[in-house]
C-alpha positions in Angstrom: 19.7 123.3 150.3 16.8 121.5 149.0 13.7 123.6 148.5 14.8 127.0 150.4 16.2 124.7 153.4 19.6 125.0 154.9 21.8 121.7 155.6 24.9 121.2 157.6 27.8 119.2 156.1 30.9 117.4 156.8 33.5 116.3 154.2 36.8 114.4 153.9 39.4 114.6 150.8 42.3 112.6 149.9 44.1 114.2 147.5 46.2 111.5 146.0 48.0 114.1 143.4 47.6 117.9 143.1 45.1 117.0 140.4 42.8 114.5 141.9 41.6 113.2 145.1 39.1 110.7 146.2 36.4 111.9 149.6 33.0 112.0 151.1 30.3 114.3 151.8 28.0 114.1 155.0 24.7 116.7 154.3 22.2 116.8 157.3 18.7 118.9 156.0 18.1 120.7 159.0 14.3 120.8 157.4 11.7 122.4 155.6 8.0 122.6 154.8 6.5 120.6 152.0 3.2 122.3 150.3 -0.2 121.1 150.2 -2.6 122.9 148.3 -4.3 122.3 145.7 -1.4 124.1 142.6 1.0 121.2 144.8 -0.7 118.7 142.6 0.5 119.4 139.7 3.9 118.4 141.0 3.3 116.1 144.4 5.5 115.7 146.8 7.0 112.4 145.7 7.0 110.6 148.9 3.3 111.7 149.6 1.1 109.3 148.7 -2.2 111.6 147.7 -3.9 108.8 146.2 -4.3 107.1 149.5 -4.9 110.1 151.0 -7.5 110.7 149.3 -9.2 107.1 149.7 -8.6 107.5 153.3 -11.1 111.1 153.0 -13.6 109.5 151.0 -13.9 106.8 153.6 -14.4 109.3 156.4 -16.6 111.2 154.6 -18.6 109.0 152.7 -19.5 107.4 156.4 -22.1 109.9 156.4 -24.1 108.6 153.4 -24.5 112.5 151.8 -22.9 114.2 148.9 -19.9 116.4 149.6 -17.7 118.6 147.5 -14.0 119.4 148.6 -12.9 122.7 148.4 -9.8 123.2 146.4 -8.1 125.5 148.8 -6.9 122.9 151.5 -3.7 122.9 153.4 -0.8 121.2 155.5 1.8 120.8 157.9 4.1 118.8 156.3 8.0 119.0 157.2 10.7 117.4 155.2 14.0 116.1 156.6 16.9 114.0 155.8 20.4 113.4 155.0 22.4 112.2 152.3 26.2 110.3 151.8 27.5 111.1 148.9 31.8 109.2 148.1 33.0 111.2 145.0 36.1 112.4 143.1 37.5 115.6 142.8 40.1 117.0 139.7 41.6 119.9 140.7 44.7 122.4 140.9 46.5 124.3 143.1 47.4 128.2 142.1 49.9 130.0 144.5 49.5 133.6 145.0 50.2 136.5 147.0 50.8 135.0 150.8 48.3 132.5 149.7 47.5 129.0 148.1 44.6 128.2 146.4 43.0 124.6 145.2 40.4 124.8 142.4 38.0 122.1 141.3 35.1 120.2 139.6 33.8 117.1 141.6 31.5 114.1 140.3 29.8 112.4 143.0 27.0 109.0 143.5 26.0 108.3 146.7 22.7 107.6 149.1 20.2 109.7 150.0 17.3 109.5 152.8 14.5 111.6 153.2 11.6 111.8 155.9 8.4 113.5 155.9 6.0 113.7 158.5 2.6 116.0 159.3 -0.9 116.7 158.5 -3.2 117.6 155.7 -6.1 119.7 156.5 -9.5 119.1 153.9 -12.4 121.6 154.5 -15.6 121.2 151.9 -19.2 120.8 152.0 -22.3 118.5 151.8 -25.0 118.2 149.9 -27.4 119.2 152.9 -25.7 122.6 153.0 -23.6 121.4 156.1 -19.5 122.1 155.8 -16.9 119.9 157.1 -13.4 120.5 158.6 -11.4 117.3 158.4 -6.9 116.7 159.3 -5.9 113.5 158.3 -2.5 112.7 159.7 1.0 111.4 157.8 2.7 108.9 159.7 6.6 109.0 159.5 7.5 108.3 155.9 11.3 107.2 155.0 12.6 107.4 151.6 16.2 105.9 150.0 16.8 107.0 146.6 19.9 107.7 144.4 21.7 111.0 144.6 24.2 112.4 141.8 25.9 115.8 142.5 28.3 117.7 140.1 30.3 120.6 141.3 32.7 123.4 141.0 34.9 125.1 143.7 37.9 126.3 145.5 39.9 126.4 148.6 42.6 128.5 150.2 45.3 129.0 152.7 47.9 131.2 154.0 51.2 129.9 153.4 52.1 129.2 156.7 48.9 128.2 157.4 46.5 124.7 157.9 43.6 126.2 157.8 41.5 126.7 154.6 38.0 128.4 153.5 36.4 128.1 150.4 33.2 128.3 148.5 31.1 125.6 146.3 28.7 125.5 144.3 26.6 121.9 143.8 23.6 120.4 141.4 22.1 117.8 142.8 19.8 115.1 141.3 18.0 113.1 143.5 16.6 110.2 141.2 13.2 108.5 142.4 11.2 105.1 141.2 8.2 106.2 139.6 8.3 110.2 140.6 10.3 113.4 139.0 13.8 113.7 140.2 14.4 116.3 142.9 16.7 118.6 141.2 18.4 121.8 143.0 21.4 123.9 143.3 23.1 124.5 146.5 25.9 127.0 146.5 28.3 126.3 149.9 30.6 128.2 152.5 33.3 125.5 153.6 35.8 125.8 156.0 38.2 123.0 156.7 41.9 121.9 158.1 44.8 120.5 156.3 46.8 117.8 157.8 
């Protein structure tokens, strides 16, 4: 779901009419791998802190009291995981069909969502004596909480004499972030559910 990753979800609805209903949405990220090169810069990861990073280099390399030059082409094992809770509302209605029933609808939806990121970034580059260096710096476990909106549309069905419903969805999210972009993505859903 976010950036080519897939995520397992669980959600709850109460539908208080046949037009609106008030629920949850559980999303675990099952993962996935966060850039570093040298084009990543242009839009860093936001919970990567490549000043620092860089400081921390400089240190290490400066200890050596020559000139060095860091090669541009430079690269990571970075992995990005998380969940998110998301309460929201849906407005729907409910179409009955051949042997079936179906529920269509939009949803609005504000709710938490955490993020984790943890790795290595690998510099190489050389010095001014001609020598080349090789140097992995590793990220310690970051955790992020920031403040997720998600707007959707979608349905559901069911046999007539039946309690058990599929259905498909489609989602924008917008993850806003202090001093960073937004994360912004689409995540289009398979849902399968029980009505009681």
């Amino acid at each position: 779901m976010i950036r080519k990753s897939f995520t397992l979800g669980l959600c709850a609805d109460w539908w208080l009419a046949d037009q609106i209903a008030v629920g949850f949405e559980l999303q675990q990220v099952v993962g996935h791998k966060v850039p570093a090169s040298y084009k990543a810069l242009f839009r860093p990861e936001p919970m990567l802190d490549w000043e620092r990073l860089l400081r921390d280099l400089r240190v290490e390399l400066g200890r050596s009291g020559l000139g060095y030059e860091i090669s541009p082409d430079f690269g990571g094992s970075l992995k990005r995981t998380g969940f998110s809770f998301i309460p929201n509302l849906k407005f729907g209605k409910t179409i009955e069909g051949y042997r079936s029933i179906v529920r269509v609808y939009a949803s609005l939806g504000v709710g938490l969502d955490h993020n984790e990121l943890k790795g290595s970034i690998s510099f190489k580059g050389s010095y001014s004596d001609g020598g080349s260096f090789s140097k992995t710096l590793p990220i310690e476990e970051m955790r992020r909480n920031d403040m997720g909106v998600s707007l959707g549309v979608g349905f559901m069905m069911r046999g007539m004499d039946s309690r058990m419903l599929w259905g498909m969805d489609l989602r924008y999210y917008r993850i806003i972030r202090d001093n960073s972009a937004p994360d912004v993505f689409l995540a289009p859903s398979l849902k399968f559910g029980f009505k009681w």
